[in-house]
N, C-alpha and C positions, 0 to 999 in steps of 0.2 A: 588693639590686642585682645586673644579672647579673654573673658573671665571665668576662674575658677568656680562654679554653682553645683548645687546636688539637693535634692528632695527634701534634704535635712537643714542646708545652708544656702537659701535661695534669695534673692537680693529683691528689694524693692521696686514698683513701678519706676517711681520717682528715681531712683538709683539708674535703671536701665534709660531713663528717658534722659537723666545728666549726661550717662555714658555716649548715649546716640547722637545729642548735640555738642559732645566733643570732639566724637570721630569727625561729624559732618564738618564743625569749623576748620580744625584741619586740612578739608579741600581748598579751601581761598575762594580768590573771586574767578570766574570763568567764563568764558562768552559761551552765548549757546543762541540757538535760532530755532525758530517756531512759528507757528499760527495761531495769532491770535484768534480765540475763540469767541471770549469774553472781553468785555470792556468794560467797566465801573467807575464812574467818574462823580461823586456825588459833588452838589454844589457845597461852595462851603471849604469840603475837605480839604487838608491836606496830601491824605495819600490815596491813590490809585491803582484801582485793582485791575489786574489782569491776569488770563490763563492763556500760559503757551499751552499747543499741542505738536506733536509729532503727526505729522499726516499718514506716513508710511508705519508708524505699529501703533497708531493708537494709545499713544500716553499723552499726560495732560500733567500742568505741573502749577501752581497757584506764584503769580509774580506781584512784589508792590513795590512801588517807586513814590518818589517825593511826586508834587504837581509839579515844581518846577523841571523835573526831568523831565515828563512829560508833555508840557506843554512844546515843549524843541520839537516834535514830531509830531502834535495833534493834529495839525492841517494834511499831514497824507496819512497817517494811518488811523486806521477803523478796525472793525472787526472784518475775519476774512485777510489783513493782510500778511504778510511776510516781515519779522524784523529778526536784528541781531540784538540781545541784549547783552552790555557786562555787569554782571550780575552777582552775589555775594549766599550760596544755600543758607538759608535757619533755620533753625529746629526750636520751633514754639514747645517747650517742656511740658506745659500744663495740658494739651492737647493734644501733643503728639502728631503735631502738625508738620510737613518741611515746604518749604518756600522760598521762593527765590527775592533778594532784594538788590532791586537793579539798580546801578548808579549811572548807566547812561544807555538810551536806546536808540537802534538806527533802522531805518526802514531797508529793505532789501530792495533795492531799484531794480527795472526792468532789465538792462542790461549786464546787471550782475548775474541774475537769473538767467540767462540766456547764456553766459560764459560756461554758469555750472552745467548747464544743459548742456554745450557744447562738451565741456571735458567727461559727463557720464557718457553721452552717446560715445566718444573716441574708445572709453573704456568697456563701454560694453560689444562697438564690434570687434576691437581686439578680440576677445573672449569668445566671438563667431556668433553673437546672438540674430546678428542681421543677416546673416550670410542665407544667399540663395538658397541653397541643397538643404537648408532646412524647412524651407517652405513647403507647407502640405497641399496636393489639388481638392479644391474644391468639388463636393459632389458634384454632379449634372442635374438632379433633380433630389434637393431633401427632402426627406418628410417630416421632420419638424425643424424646426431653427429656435436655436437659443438668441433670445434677445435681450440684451444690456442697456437701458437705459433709464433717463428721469421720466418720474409719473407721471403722466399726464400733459408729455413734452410734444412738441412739435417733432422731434426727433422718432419719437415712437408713432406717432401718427403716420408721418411720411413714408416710414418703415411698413408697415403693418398697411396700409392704403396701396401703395404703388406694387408691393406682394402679392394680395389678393388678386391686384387688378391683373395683372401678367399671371399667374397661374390659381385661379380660383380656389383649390384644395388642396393649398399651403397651412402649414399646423403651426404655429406660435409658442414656444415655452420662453414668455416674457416674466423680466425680473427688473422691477423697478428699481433705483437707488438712486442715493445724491450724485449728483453729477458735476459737481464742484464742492469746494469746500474742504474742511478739515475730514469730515466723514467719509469723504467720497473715495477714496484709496484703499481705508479693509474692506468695505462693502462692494466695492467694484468687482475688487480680488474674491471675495466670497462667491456671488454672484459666477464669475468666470468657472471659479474652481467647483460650487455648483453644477451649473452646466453642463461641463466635463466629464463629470463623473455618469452623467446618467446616458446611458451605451445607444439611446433613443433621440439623442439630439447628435443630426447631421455636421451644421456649422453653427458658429459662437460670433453673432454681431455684438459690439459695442458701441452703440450710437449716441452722438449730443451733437444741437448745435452748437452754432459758433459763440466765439467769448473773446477777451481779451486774453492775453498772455497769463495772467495770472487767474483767470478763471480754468484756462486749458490744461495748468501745472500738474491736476492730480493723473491726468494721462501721459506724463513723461515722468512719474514715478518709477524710482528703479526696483521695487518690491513690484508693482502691478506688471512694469515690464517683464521681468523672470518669471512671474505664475504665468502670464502669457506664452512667452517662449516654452515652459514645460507643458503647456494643455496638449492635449494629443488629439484633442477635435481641432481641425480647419478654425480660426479667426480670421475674423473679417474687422477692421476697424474703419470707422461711418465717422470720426470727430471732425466737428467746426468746417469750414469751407473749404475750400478750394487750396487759398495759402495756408490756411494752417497745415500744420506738419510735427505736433505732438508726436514723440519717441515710440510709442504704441502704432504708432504707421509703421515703423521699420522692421517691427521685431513681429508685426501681425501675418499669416499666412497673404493677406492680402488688402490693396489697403483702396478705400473707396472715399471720392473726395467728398459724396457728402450722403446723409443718412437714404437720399432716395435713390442715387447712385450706388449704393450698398443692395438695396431691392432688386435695384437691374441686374447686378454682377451675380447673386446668389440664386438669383429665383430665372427660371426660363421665359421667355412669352408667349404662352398657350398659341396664340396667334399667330407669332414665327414661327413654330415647331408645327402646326399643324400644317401652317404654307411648305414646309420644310419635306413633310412628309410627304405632301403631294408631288413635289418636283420627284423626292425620290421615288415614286410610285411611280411617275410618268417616265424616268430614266430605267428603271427595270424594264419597265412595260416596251418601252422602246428598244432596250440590248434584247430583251425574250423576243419579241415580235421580227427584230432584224434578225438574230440567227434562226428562229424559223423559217424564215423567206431563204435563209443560206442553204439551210439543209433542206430545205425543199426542191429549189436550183440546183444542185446536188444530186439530188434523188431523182428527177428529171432527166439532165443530163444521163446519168445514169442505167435509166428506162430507152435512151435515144441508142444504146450502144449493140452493137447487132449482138454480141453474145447473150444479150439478155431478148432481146426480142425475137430472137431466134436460138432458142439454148441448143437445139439437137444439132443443130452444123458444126460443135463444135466436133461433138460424139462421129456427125457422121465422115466429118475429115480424119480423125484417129482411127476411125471403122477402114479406111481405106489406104492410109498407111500401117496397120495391123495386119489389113489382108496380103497388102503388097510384102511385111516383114512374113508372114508366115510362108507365103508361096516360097519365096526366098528359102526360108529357112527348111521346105520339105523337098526342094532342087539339090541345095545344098547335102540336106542327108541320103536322099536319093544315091548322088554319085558318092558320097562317103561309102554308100553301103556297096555299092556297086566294083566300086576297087576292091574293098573289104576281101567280100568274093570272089572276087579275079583271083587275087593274091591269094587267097585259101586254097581256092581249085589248082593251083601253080605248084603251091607247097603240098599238099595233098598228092597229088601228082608225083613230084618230087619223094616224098616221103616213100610212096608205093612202088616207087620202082628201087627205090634202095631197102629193102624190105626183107629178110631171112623167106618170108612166104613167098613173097615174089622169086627169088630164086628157086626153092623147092618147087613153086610152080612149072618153073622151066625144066627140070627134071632130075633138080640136083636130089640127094638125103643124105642129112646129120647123123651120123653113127654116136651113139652116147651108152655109154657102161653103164650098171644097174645103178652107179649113184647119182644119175643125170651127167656125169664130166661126160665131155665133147671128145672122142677120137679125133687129134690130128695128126697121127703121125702110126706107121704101122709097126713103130716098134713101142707103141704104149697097147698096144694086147699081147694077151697068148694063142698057142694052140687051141684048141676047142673052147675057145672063154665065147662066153654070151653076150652081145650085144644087141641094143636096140635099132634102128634104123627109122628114121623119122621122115617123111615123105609130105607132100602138098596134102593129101586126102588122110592121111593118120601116121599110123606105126606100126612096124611088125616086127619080130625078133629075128636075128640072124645067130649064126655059129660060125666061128675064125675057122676056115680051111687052111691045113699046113702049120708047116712051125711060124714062129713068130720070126716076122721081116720077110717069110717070103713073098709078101704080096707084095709086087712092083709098082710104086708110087705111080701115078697118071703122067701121062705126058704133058 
């Protein structure tokens, strides 16, 4: 429960340090598992030191036990290994110390390990960390690679040797770190996360030789697994041999069975790629060279065709079907016009004999009053009225003799 405190009413070291090892007895006793880091065993003593750690976040917690608990387990475990302790927190007052005191310790067997290994991986591809389509392709040629391994390892060597030799100016941003052990899991992750960030490194190897199950454990951590699955650079994972098969294969962009089989898959072979180039050089050179010779054939054939090696026959065959349509076509207008004419002289003709002049010719004349109207009939004048008389050659004026209607119509 909290405690009441203020500037004015503030409580004791000692006070706050009773308080804290009362909360803590309150938990009981608790199983909890770790890596040992430490081991303490003085001769003589009674009791024995040890510190778990947490591999995945890096805590460390101070453990003692009787000898006799711990002799049940001396013969397998050491430092470096896996156990489960039941255990009981204390809280040393005078130092402000907490500590575990264990009443009984068991070592983590192979097989157990391998059970838990099996139930993370079920639970992490549920979750899709292994799934295909999150796989990223590999450049074709990097220019730098991010390299994960131990110092001065065999793993870095084969890496870094088998790289240069296939593509000579390949660039390296190597990052050492423990590659087993308690440490080796934030550092790995750091390392990765690293890497990652910097927009100049192509792909992210993590390479180690091979180990036992319990050396290979910090790579089927489920922390190191998920910084992997987030990095957005390509990983490549190079651990242990051939069988091994650490968790960090499945969730890697790509997974190589061993660190110089990592070199091969990342890096080109200058040697293939220039053999490479050649064939395709020679297969262009061959499709260009073969369809020249096509279009040449072609073009040939082409040259063989009378209209080209003779172009004016075409002109001069159209010159004599032009001449033959024109004749044609001035026959043609010839007799259009020719009838044309007929017919005109016909009508013409026609027209002229039905004609007021053509009768006035024969020796007829139009009598017409001063208004131009036509006399036809002799009872449209009078006595002495004036009329006109219209003849083939002109006009002259006449005057009505007699009364009106004596003149006797014609016979």
């Amino acid at each position: 429960m909290a405690v009441s405190t203020s500037p004015e009413t503030p409580i004791p070291v000692g006070e706050v340090s009773r308080l804290i090892g009362g909360w803590i007895d309150r938990l009981g006793a608790v199983w909890v598992e770790g890596q040992i880091t430490q081991l303490s065993r003085r001769p003589g003593a009674g009791v024995v030191f040890l510190t778990l750690r947490d591999p995945s976040y890096d805590i460390s917690v101070s453990v003692t036990c009787y000898r006799q608990v711990f002799d049940k387990v001396a013969d397998v475990v050491s430092e470096g290994a896996r156990v489960v302790a039941h255990a009981k927190p204390e809280w040393y007052a005078p130092r402000g110390q907490l500590s575990l005191r264990a009443a009984e310790i068991k070592p983590v067997g192979v097989g157990e390990l391998l059970a838990r290994l099996e139930q993370l991986k079920k639970s992490l591809a549920a979750e899709g960390l292994f799934a295909a389509d999150r796989k990223k392709p590999l450049p074709f040629l990097p220019q730098l690679i991010g390299l994960v391994c131990g110092r001065a390892s065999a793993a870095e060597r084969d890496v870094l040797e088998n790289a240069r030799h296939r593509w000579p100016a390949v660039r390296f941003a190597v990052r050492n770190v423990p590659v087993q052990g308690v440490h080796a899991v934030p550092q790995v992750i750091g390392a990765v996360q690293e890497l990652d960030a910097l927009p100049e490194v192509d792909v992210i190897i993590v390479a180690r030789g091979g180990g036992s199950v319990e050396d290979l454990l910090p790579f089927s951590d489920e922390q190191l697994i998920r910084a992997v699955g987030a990095a957005v650079t390509p990983v490549v994972s190079a651990i242990g041999h051939e069988p091994d098969t650490p968790l960090l294969d499945l969730v890697a962009d790509l997974r190589a069975s061993t660190p110089t089989d990592a070199a091969k898959k990342v890096v080109p072979d200058v040697g293939e790629e220039l053999a490479r180039i050649g064939q395709l050089r020679e297969r262009a050179w061959r499709a260009i060279d073969g369809f020249v010779q096509r279009e040449e054939r072609g073009l040939a054939a082409a040259l063989q065709r009378p209209c080209i090696q003779r172009p004016q026959r075409m002109v001069e065959d159209r010159e004599e079907q032009v001449t033959a349509l024109l004749e044609r076509g001035r026959r043609t207008l010839g007799h259009l016009l020719d009838r044309a004419d007929s017919e005109l002289t016909h009508t013409l003709a026609r027209v002229v004999a039905l004609s007021p002049k053509a009768t006035l010719e024969r020796g007829y004349a139009v009598l017409q009053k001063p208004d131009g109207t036509a006399v036809r009939s002799p009872a449209e004048v009078g006595a002495d009225e004036e009329l006109r008389a219209r003849v083939a050659e002109g006009e002259f004026r006449v005057r009505v003799d007699g009364p009106p209607g004596a003149v006797a119509p014609p016979a």
